[in-house]
C-alpha positions in Angstrom: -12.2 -21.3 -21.4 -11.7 -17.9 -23.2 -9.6 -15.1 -20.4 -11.9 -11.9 -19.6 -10.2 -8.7 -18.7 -12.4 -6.7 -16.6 -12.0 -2.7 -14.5 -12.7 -2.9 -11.5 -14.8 -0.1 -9.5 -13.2 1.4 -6.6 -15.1 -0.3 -4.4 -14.5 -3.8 -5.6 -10.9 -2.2 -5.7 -11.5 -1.5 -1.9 -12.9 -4.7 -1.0 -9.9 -6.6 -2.4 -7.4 -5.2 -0.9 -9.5 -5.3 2.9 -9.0 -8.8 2.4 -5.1 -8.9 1.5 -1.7 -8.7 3.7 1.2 -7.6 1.6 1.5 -4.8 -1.0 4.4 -3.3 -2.9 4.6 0.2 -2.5 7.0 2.1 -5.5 8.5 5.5 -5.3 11.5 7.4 -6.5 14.3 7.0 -3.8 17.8 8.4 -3.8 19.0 5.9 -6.1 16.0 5.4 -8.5 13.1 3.8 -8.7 12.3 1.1 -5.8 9.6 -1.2 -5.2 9.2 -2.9 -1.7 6.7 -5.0 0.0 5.2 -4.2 2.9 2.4 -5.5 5.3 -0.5 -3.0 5.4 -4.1 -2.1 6.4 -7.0 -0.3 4.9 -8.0 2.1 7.5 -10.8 4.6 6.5 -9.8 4.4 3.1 -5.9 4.7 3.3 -3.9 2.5 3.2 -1.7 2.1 6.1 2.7 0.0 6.8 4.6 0.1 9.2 8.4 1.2 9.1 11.7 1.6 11.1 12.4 4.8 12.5 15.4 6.2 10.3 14.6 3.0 7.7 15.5 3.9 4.1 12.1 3.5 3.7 10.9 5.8 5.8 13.4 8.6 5.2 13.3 8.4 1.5 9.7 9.5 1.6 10.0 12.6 3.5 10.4 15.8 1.1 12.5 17.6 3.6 9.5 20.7 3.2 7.3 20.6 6.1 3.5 20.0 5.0 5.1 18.0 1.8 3.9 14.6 0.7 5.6 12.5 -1.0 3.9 11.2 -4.3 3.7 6.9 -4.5 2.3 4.1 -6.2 0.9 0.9 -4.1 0.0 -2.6 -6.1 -2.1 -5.3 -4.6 -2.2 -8.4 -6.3 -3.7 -12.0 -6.1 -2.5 -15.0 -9.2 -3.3 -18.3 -9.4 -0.6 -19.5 -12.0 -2.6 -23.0 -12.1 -5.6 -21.2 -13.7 -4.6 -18.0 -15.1 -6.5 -15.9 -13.1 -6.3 -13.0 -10.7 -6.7 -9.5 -9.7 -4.1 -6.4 -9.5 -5.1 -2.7 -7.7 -3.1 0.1 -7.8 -3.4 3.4 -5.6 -1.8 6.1 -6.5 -1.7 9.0 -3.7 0.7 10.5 -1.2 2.6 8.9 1.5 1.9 11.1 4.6 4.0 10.0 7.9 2.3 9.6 10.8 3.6 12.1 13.6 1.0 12.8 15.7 0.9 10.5 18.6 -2.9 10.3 19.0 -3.3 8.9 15.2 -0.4 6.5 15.8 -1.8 5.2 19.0 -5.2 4.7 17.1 -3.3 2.6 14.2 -1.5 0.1 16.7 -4.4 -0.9 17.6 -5.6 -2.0 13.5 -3.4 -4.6 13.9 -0.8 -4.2 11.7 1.8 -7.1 12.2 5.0 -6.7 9.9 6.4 -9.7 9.1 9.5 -8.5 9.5 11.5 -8.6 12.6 12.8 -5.5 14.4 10.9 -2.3 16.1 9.1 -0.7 13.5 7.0 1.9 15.4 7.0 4.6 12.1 3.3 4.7 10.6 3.0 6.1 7.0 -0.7 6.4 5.1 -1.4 6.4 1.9 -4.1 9.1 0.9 -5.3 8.0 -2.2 -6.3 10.4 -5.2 -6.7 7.8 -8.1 -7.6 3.9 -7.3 -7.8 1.5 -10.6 -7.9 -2.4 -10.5 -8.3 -5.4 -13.1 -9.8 -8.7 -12.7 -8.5 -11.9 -14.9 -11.3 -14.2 -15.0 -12.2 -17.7 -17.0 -15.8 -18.1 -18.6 
């Protein structure tokens, strides 16, 4: 069975990730380029992890200019190795931090379980400006 590449729309995009627990999100930190994984939710069409207060993570996406975003990338994949298949999305947008208590309130309630140990009670979404996926298939 010949591989078929396909684009995804953004709502097959969308409806993937829904259905997925861990992402890697990738920004330029103090030291470079990092990628990390993180549990997340899609919450009205951000995506949505939990941090540390004071976490590397969480303080090397702050700007340090009040109403500044930071700019990241998020990937979502699922592979099965055994038959060469799979899908990848990507969501590029900027990484606002939850401060207002109301919002924050609202998201512990989404369910958002990091598999992580440890208090981690900082909220960042992900706004999205550009969402892309690809699809592996057999046929």
């Amino acid at each position: 069975m010949e591989p078929i590449l396909e684009d995804l729309t953004e709502a097959q995009s969308l409806h993937l990730i829904e259905q997925a627990e861990i992402g890697r999100i990738g920004f330029s930190g103090r030291y470079g380029p990092v990628v990390l994984p993180v549990n997340y939710k899609v919450v009205d069409g951000s995506v949505v992890f939990r941090t540390a207060v004071g976490s590397p993570l969480g303080e090397d996406l702050r700007t340090g200019i009040a109403d500044a975003e930071y700019k990241v990338a998020f990937e979502i994949d699922e592979i099965d190795s055994g038959s060469r298949t799979g899908w990848s999305v990507m969501i590029q947008g900027a990484a606002h931090h939850v401060d207002d208590e109301q919002e924050r309130a609202a998201l512990r309630t989404v369910g958002i379980v990091p598999w992580a140990g440890g208090e981690r009670e900082h909220f960042v979404r992900i706004n999205p400006t550009v969402i892309s996926g690809r699809r592996i298939r057999r046929a």
